[in-house]
C-alpha positions in Angstrom: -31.7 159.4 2.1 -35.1 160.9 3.2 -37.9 158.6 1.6 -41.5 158.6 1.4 -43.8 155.7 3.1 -44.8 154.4 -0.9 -40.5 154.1 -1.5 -40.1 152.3 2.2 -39.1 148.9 2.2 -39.7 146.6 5.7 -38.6 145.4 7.7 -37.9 148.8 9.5 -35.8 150.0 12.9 -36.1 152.8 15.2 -33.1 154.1 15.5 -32.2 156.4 19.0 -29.0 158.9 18.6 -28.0 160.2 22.0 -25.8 163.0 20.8 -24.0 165.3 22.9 -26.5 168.6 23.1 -29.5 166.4 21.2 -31.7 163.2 21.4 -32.8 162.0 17.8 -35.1 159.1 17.1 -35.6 158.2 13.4 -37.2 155.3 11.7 -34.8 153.7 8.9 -35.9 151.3 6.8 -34.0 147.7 5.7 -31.8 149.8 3.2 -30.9 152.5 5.3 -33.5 155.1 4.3 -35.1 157.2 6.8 -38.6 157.9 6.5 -39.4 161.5 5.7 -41.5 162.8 8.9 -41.5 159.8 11.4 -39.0 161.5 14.0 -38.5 163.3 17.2 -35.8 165.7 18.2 -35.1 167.0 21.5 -32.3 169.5 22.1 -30.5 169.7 25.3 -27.2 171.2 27.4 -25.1 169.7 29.6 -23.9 171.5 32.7 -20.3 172.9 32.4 -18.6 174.0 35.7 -15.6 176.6 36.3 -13.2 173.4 37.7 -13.5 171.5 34.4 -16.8 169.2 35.2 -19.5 168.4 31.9 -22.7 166.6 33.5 -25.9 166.0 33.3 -28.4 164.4 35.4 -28.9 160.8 34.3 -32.4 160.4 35.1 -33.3 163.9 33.2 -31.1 162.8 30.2 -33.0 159.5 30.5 -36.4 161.2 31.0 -35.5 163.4 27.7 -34.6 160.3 25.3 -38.3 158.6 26.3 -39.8 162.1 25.4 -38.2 161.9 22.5 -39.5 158.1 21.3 -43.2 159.8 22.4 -43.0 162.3 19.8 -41.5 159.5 17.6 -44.4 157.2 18.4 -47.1 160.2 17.8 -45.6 160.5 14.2 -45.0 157.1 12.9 -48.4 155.8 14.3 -50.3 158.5 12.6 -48.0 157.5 9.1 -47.3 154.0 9.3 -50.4 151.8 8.6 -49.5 148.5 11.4 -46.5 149.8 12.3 -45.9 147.1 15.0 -45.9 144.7 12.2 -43.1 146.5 9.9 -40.6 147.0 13.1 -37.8 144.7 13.6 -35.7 146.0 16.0 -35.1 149.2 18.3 -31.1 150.2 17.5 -29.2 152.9 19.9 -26.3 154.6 19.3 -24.8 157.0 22.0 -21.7 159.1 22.8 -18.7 157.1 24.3 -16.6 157.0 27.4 -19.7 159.4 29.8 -20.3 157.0 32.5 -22.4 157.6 35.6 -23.1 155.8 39.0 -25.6 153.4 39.9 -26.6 152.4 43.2 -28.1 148.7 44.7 -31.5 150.2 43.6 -30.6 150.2 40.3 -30.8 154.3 40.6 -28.3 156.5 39.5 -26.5 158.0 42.5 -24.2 160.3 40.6 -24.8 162.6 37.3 -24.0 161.5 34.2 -19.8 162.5 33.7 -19.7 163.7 30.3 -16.1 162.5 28.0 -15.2 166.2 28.1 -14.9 166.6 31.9 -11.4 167.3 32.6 -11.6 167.0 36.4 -10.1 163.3 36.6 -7.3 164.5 34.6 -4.9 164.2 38.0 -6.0 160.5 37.8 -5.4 160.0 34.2 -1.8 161.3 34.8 -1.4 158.9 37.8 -2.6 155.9 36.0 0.1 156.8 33.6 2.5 156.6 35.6 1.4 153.5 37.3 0.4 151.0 36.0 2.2 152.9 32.9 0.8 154.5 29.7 2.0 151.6 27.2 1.3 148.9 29.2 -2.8 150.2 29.3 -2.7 151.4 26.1 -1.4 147.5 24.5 -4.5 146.1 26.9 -7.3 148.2 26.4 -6.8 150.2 23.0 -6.7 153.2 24.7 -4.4 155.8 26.9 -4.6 157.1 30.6 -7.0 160.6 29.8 -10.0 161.9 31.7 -12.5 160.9 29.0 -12.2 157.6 30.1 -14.1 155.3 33.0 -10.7 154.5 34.9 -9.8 158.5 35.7 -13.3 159.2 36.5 -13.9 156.2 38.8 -11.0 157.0 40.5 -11.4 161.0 40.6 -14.7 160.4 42.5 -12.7 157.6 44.9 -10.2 160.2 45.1 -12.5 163.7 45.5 -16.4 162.3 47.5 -15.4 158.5 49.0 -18.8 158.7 50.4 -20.6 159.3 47.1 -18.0 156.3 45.6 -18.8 154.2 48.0 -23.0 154.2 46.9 -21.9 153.2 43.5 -22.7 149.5 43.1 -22.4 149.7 39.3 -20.7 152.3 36.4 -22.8 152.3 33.5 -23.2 154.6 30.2 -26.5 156.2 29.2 -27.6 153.5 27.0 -27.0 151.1 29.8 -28.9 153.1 32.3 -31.8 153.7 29.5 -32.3 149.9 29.2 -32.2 149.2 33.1 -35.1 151.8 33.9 -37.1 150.4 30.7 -36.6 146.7 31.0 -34.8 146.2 35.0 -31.8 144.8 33.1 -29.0 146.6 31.9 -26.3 144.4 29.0 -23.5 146.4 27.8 -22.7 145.8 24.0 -19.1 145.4 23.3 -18.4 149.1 21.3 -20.0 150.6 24.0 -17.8 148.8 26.4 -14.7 149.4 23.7 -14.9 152.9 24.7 -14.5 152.5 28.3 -10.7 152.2 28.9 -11.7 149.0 31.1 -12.4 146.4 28.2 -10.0 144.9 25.8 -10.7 145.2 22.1 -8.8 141.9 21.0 -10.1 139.7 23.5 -13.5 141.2 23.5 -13.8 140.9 27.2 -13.6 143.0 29.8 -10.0 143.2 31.3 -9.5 141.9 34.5 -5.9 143.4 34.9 -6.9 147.0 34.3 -10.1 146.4 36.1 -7.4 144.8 39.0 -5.4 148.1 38.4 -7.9 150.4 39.0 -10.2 148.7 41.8 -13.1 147.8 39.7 -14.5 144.1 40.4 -16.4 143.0 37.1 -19.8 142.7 38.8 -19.4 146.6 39.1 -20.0 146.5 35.6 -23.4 145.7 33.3 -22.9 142.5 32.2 -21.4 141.5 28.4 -24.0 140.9 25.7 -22.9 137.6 24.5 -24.0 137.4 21.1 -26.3 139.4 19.1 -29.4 139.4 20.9 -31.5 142.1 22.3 -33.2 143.0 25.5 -37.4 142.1 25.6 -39.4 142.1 28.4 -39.9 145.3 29.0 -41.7 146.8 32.2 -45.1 147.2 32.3 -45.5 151.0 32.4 -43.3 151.2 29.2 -45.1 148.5 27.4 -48.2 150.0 28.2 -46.7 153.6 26.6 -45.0 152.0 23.3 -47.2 149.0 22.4 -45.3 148.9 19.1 -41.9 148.7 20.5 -42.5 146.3 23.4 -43.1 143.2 20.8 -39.2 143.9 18.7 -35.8 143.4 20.5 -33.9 146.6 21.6 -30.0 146.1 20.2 -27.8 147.2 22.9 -26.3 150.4 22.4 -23.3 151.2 20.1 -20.5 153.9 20.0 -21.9 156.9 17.9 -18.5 156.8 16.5 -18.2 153.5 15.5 -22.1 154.2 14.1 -21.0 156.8 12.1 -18.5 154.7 10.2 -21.2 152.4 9.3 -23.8 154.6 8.7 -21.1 156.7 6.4 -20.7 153.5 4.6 -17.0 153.7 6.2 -16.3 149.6 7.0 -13.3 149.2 4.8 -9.6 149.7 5.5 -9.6 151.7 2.1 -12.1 153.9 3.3 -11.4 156.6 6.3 -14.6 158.3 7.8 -14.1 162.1 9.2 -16.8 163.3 11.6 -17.1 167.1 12.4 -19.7 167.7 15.1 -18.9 169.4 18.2 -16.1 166.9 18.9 -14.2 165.4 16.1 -13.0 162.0 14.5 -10.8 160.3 12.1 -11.2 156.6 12.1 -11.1 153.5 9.7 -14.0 150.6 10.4 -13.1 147.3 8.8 -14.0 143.4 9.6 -11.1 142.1 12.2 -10.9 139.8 15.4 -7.5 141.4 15.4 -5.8 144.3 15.2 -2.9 146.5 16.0 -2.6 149.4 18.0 -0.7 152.4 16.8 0.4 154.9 18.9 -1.2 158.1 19.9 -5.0 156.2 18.1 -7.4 154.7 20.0 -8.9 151.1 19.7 -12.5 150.6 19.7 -15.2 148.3 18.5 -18.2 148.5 16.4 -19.3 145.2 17.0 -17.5 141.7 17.8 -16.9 141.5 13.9 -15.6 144.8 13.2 -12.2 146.6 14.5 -12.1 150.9 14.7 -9.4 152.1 14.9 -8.5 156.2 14.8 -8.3 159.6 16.7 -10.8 161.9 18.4 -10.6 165.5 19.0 -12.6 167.1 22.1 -13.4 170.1 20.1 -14.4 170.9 16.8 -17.3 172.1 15.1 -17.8 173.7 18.9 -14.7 175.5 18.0 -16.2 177.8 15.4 -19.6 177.9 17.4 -17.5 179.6 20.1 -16.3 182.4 17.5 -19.6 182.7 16.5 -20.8 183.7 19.6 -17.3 185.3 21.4 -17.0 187.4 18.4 -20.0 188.3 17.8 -19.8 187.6 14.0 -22.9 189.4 12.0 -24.9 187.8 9.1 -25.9 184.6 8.5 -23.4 181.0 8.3 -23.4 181.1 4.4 -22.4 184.7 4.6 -19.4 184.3 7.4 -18.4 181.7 4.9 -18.1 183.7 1.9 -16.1 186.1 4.0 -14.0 183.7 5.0 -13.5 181.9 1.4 -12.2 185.7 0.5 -9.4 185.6 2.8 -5.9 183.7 1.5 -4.9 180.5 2.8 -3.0 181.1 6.0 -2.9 185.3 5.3 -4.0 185.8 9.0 -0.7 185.0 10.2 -2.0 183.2 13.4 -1.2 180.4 15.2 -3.7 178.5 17.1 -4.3 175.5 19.0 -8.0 174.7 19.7 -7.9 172.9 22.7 -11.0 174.8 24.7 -11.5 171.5 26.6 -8.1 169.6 26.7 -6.5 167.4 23.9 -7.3 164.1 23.0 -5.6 162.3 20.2 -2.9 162.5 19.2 -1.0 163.8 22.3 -3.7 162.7 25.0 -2.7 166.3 27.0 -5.9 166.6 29.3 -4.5 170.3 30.8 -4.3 171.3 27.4 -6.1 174.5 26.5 -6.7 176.9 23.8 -4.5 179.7 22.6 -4.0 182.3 20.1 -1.0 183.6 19.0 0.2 186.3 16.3 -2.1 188.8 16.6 -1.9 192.6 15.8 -3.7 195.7 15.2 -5.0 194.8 12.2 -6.0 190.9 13.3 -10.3 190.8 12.4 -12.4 188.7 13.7 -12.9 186.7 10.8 -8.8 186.0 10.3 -9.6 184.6 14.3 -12.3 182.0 12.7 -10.3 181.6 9.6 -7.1 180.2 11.9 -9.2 178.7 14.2 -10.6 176.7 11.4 -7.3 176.1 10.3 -6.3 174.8 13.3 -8.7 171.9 13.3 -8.1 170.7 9.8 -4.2 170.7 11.6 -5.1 168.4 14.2 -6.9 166.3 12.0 -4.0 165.8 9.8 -1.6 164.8 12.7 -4.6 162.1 13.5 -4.2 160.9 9.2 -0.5 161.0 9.5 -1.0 158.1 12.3 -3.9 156.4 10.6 -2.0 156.2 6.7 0.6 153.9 8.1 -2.0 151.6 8.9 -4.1 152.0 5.6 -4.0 150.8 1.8 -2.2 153.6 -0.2 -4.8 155.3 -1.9 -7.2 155.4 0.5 -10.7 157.8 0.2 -12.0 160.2 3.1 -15.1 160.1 3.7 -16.5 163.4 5.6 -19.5 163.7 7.7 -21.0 166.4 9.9 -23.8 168.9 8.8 -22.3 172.1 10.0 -19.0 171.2 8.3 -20.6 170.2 5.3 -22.9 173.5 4.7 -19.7 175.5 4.7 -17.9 175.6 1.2 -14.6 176.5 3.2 -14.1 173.9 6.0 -14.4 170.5 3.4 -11.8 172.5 0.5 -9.4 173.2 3.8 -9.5 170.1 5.1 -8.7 168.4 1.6 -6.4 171.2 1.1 -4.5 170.7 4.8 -4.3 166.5 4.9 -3.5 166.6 0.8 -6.0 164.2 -0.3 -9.1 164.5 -1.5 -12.4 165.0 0.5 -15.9 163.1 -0.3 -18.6 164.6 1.6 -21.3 162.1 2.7 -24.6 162.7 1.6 -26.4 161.0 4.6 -27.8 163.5 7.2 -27.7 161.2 10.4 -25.0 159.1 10.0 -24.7 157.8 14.3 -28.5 157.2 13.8 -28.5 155.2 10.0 -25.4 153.0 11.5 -27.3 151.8 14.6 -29.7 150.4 12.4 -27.6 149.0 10.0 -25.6 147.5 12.5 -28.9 145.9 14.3 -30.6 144.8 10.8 -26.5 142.9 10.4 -27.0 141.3 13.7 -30.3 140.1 13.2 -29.4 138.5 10.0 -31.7 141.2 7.8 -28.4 142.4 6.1 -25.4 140.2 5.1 -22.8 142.7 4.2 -22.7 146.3 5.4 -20.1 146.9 2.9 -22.6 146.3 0.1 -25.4 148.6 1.3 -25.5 151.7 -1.3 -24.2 154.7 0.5 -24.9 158.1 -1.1 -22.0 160.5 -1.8 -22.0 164.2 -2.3 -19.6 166.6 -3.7 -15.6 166.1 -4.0 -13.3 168.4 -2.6 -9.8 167.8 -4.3 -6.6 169.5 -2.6 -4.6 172.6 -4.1 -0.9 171.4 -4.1 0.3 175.1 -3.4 -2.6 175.8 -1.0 -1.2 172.6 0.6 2.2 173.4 1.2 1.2 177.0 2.4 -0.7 174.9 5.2 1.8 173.0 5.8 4.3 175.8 7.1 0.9 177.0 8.9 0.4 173.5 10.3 4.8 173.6 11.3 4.2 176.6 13.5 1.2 175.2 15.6 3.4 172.1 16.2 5.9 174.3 17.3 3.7 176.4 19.6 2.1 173.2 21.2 6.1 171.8 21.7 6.2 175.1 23.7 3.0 175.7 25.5 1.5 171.4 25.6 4.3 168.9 25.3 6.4 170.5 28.1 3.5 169.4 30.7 0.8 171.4 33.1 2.9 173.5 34.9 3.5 175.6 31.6 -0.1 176.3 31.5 -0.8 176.7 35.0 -1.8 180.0 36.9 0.6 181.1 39.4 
C-alpha cells in the first residue's frame, strides 16, 4: 500500500491519526496509497493515576499533533514537486468518546479524559439507574459506562464543581485541534456518534439525554451539516503550512469507524477486527437506519454509513503488559514460536483481561483482571498464552452479538500490526470465533479511512465499496482446536458470572 511518487495518482489527502500512545500524519493518494516517505510520527503517553484517571494535557496533545504535520510538511515539500497543487483535502481521524473542557476563551480548562478513565464509573452506574440503561441505550446507540461524555461530565460536576463550572464547552481532540488552528470548532457526526449524547438514527444531537444529563446544546461544538470542511485558518498557522491553508480540513472521524473503511470493511458481509491496544469488532455498511442489538454499540462513520459492533478496553496492551510484568526474554517472533509450541488451552488457566474495566459486551466499568488456575509448574509463557486466549474469548462473545445481525457467511477482516506479526494470535482467533480470519494487508488502516472518507465527501470517490483493498494471508479455524476453546472460553464465562456479573462489591477491597 506504500507507493512511490512516479505510481502516485492526485488528487492526494493528508491524512492525521490521533491514536492512543501516537500521532501519525501520512499523505494518501485518490486510491488509497500512501506515499512511501512523506510522514511524520510522534509517540506519546498518557498519564495514568492510582484512582483510575487516563489524561493528557489537551494543549500538549494539541502541540504534539502540529509537530507532527511539521515533520510531515518537511518531507512531502522536499518530495512532492507543487504539492499545494496535488492536495485536496486534510482528513483526521482520532480516538472516540476522550472529551475535555473548554472555557469562554476558547481554552481548555481541564485535561483531555482519556475513554479508558474509569473514575466516572459511579456516574455511569447512576445514569443507569436513572434515566435507565435501555431507555439510553435505544436513544443514543450506546450504554451508561465511563468511556462516555455523560459519566465524565457528570463525574467532574460531581468531584471539582468549581472546575465544572469554567467549562463553557465539552469537545474531543479533533474539535479542540480545529478551534486553536481555525477559531472554530464543528463536530462531525462519527465523532459525535461516540459521545453517548448524540443519536445515531436521527443524526442529531439528543436533546433528552442532553436534558438528562444537564448539558444545554450550545455546550457542545456545533454539527457539521453536510460535507464541508473548515478554511480560514489563522494567520500564524497559514503562515507555517502554506500548502494546507488553501484545501478544506474534513472534520474529524472515529478511528474506529476509519478503520472499517480504510480495511475496506463497508459491507454487512464484511466484519472488521481491530487489535491495537484496545480492541474492536464492528460491521460498517450504508444505512439511515439501523437497529440496536444488545450489549453493541451504535456509531457512525458518516451520515451515509451505520457501525455497528463491540469494543474491548484492552487488548494488544494486554500482551504488552506480560511482556514487560514478566519479563519475557528474546525477541516478539521468538515469544511467538514459544507460544505456537504450547497446546491449545494446555495451560489450564482461566483469565479475564479486564486491566482497565470491561466494555462490550457486559459494559462492567469495576471490572478488572484476574488469573486463575495456576500452580507450580504455571510459566510465564502459559500466562501470555491464556492471556491471549482470553482476548480472542471476548472477541467471540462480541461475534456471537454481531452474527445475528449479519449475512450468513460473512468474512473477518483483521487489522492491527502487532496482532498481525504474530503467527499465533490471527490462527487463535480464527480458531476461537470458528470462522476464518483474513488479515488486512494495509498498515494504517484509521489513517487510509480518513482519507477515503474525505475524498467520498468531496465527491473524488463514488463508492468506498469499490476501492481495491489489499488482503493478506488466511487463517482458517481447526474444528478440534475449536471446540477445545470452546470449553476454555465456558470456564472464563463462568469465572466472570462469579467475580463481574455479581457487581463491584465482589471486587472491592475491604
Amino acid at each position: 500500500m506504500t507507493v512511490t511518487l512516479a505510481q502516485f495518482r492526485t488528487p492526494l489527502v493528508l491524512a492525521l491519526d490521533v491514536g492512543t500512545s501516537s500521532v501519525r500524519a501520512v499523505l494518501y493518494d485518490v486510491s488509497g496509497r500512501a506515499l512511501e516517505g512523506a510522514e511524520g510520527r510522534t509517540p506519546y503517553q498518557m498519564t495514568a493515576t492510582a484512582d483510575g484517571g487516563v489524561e493528557i494535557d489537551a494543549d500538549k496533545l494539541a502541540g504534539l499533533i502540529c509537530g507532527t504535520i511539521d515533520q510531515f510538511y518537511e518531507r512531502a515539500r522536499a518530495l512532492v514537486p507543487r504539492l499545494e497543487e496535488s492536495l485536496c483535502a486534510v482528513a483526521c481521524s482520532t480516538f472516540w468518546h476522550a472529551c475535555l473542557g473548554v472555557g469562554e476563551d476558547g481554552r481548555a480548562v481541564t485535561p483531555l479524559y482519556n475513554w479508558s478513565d474509569t473514575r466516572s464509573a459511579p456516574d455511569a452506574a447512576a445514569l443507569a439507574e436513572r434515566p435507565g440503561a435501555e431507555w439510553i441505550h435505544a436513544r443514543t446507540g450506546v450504554v451508561p459506562h465511563a468511556s462516555y461524555y455523560p459519566a465524565k461530565i457528570l463525574w467532574l460536576r460531581r468531584t471539582d464543581p468549581a472546575l465544572s463550572a469554567r467549562v463553557a464547552r465539552w469537545m474531543s481532540i479533533g474539535e479542540y485541534l480545529y478551534l486553536k488552528i481555525f477559531g472554530r470548532a464543528v463536530c462531525g457526526v462519527s465523532m459525535a456518534s461516540g459521545t453517548g449524547l448524540f443519536n445515531p438514527n436521527d443524526c442529531r444531537w439528543d436533546s433528552e439525554m442532553l436534558a438528562a444529563v444537564g448539558v444545554a446544546e450550545r455546550q457542545l461544538a456545533p454539527l457539521a451539516e453536510g460535507d464541508e470542511g473548515l478554511a480560514g485558518m489563522r494567520g500564524e498557522f497559514a503562515a507555517r503550512w502554506p500548502a494546507l491553508s488553501q484545501v478544506p480540513w474534513m472534520p474529524a472521524v472515529g478511528d474506529g469507524a476509519a478503520s472499517n473503511v480504510g480495511s475496506g470493511c463497508v459491507r454487512e458481509d464484511l466484519i472488521a477486527i481491530n487489535v491495537g491496544t484496545s480492541g474492536a469488532m464492528r460491521v460498517c455498511w450504508p444505512a439511515d437506519h439501523v437497529r440496536i442489538p444488545r450489549g453493541l454499540w451504535c456509531y457512525r462513520a458518516s451520515r451515509r454509513y451505520a457501525l455497528v459492533g463491540g469494543a474491548l478496553s484492552n487488548a494488544g496492551d494486554v500482551y504488552a503488559w506480560c511482556r514487560q510484568t514478566l519479563r519475557l526474554p528474546g525477541r516478539d517472533d521468538e515469544v511467538d514460536a514459544a507460544l505456537s509450541r504450547l497446546a491449545p488451552d494446555g495451560h489450564g488457566l482461566t483469565v479475564l483481561p479486564f486491566f482497565s474495566g470491561e466494555r462490550s459486551t457486559g459494559w462492567a466499568d469495576y471490572a478488572r483482571a484476574a488469573v486463575v488456575g495456576m500452580s507450580l509448574s504455571t510459566g510465564p509463557l502459559e500466562v501470555v498464552r491464556a492471556a491471549l486466549d482470553s482476548v480472542c474469548y471476548r472477541f467471540a462473545a462480541i461475534y456471537d452479538r454481531l452474527r445475528e445481525e449479519v449475512p450468513a457467511g460473512a468474512r473477518i477482516i483483521a487489522s492491527g500490526a502487532g496482532f498481525l506479526k504474530s503467527e499465533v494470535y490471527p490462527q487463535t482467533m480464527a480458531d476461537v470465533i470458528g470462522v476464518p480470519v483474513v488479515a488486512s494487508a494495509v498498515p494504517e488502516a484509521s489513517s487510509r479511512g480518513a482519507a477515503l472518507l474525505a475524498l467520498e465527501a468531496l465527491g473524488r470517490v463514488e463508492d468506498l465499496g469499490a476501492v481495491p483493498t489489499p488482503l493478506g494471508a488466511v487463517y482458517e479455524p481447526d474444528p478440534a482446536r475449536h471446540e477445545i476453546y470452546r470449553r476454555g472460553r465456558g470456564r472464563q464465562e463462568r469465572l466472570y458470572e462469579l467475580l463481574v456479573a455479581p457487581g463491584p462489591h465482589v471486587l472491592s477491597t475491604p
